[in-house]
N, C-alpha and C positions, 0 to 999 in steps of 0.2 A: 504494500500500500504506500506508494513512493508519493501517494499528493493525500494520505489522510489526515485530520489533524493531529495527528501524534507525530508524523514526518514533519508538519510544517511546524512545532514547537524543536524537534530534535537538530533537524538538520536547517531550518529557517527558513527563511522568503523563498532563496532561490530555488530548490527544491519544487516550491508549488510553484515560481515564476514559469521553472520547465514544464510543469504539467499544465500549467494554462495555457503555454505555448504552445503543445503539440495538440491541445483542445481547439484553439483558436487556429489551428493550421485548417484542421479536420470541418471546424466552421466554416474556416471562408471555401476552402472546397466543393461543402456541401451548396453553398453559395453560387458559387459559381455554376455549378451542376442543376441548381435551379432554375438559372437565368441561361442556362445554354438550352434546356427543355425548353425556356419561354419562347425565346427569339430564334431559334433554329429555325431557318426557312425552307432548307429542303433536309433529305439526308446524306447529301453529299460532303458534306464539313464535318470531319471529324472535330469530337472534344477539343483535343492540342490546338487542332487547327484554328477551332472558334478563342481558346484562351489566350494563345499568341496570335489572333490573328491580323496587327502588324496597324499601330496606330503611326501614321505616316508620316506626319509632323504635330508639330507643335502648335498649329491654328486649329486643328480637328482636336486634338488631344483633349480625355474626359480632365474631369479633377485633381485624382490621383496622378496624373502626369503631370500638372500643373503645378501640385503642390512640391512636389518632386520635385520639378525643375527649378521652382524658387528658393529650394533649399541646399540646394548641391551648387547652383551661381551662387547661391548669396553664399556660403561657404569657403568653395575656393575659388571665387571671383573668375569665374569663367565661363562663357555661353557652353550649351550644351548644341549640338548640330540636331537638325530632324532625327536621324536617324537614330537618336538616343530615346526617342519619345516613347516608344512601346515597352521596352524594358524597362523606364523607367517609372511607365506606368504598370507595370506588373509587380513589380518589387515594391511600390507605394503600397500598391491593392492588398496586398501579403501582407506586408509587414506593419501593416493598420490592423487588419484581422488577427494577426500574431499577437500584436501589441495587445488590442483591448482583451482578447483571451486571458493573456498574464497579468490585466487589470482585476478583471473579473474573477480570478483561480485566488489573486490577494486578498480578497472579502470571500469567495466561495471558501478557499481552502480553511481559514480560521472560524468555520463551524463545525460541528460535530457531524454533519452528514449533509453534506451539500447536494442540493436536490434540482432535476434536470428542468422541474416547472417554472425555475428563477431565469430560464432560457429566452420567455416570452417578453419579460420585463426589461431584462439584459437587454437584447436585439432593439426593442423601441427605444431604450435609454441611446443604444449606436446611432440608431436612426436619426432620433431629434438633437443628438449633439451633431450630425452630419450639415441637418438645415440649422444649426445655432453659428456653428463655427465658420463651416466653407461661403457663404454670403458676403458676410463680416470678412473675408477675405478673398472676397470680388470671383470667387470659385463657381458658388452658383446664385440662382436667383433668390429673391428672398419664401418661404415657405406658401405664403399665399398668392404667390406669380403660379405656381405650379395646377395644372387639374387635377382632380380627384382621382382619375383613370393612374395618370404616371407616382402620383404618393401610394396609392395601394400597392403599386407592381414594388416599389421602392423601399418600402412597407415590410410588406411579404418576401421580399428578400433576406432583409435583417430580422425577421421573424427565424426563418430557416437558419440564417446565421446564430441568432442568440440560441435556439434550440438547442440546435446538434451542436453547438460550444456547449452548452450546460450541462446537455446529458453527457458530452466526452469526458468532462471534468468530473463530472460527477463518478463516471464508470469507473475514469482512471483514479479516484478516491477512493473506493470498497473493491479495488482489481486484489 
């Protein structure tokens, strides 16, 4: 029981940090696996295909590439080229899922039995920190620009996300 609370009094934070990370892996996965069912248009585009499938530059680029990008110039003070924009939207998309997983595993893990229904609460907390923060940082529009069609898809996304984060963490708490 490498992320129960007896592990995360023994061995500490990081211990459960891992365990929310490989939670939070397994989330944005399940995630992603969501929105490849949604939007698939035919069956011709493999999975891989649709997850790398090759954000072109930096004018089309979602958020996460965005945010990305403003962080690695504003770092080492250097433009990134087009061609950096997919990867760097990928490794954003990750490592935000990774991240709030080992957010989540630090309040999940220091109870006595963390439970997979905190997964529904989780995922909307994702969501509405998504329309509080990225706005506020010219990423996306503000919450009531959006229709009710695209916040349910957007919704139900991080639904799926907080789930299967909670139940992983949860599982890998009583494995």
């Amino acid at each position: 029981m490498l992320c129960s609370p007896d592990q995360f009094r023994r061995r500490g934070a990081l211990a459960v940090l891992l365990c929310g990370a490989v939670a939070g892996t397994i989330g944005t996965a399940a995630m992603d696996l969501a929105q490849y069912v949604r939007y698939r248009t035919d069956g011709s585009q493999s999975l891989l295909a649709w997850e790398f499938r090759g954000v072109k530059n930096w004018a089309g680029a979602p958020a996460p590439a965005q945010a990305g990008k403003r962080l690695i110039e504003g770092l080492f003070q250097t433009e990134l080229p087009d061609r950096a924009a997919n990867t760097v939207n990928n490794a954003m998309h990750w490592a935000y899922g990774i991240g709030w997983g080992a957010g989540f595993a630090l309040l999940a893990g220091s109870v006595r039995a963390p439970r997979a229904r905190w997964g529904a609460p989780f995922g909307t907390v994702v969501w509405l920190t998504d329309y509080a923060v990225l706005p506020a940082a010219g990423l996306y529009k503000p919450i009531w620009e959006y229709d009710a069609k695209t916040l349910g898809k957007d919704w139900a996304d991080h639904l799926v996300y907080g789930t299967v984060t909670a139940a992983a963490f949860a599982t890998l708490s009583t494995a």
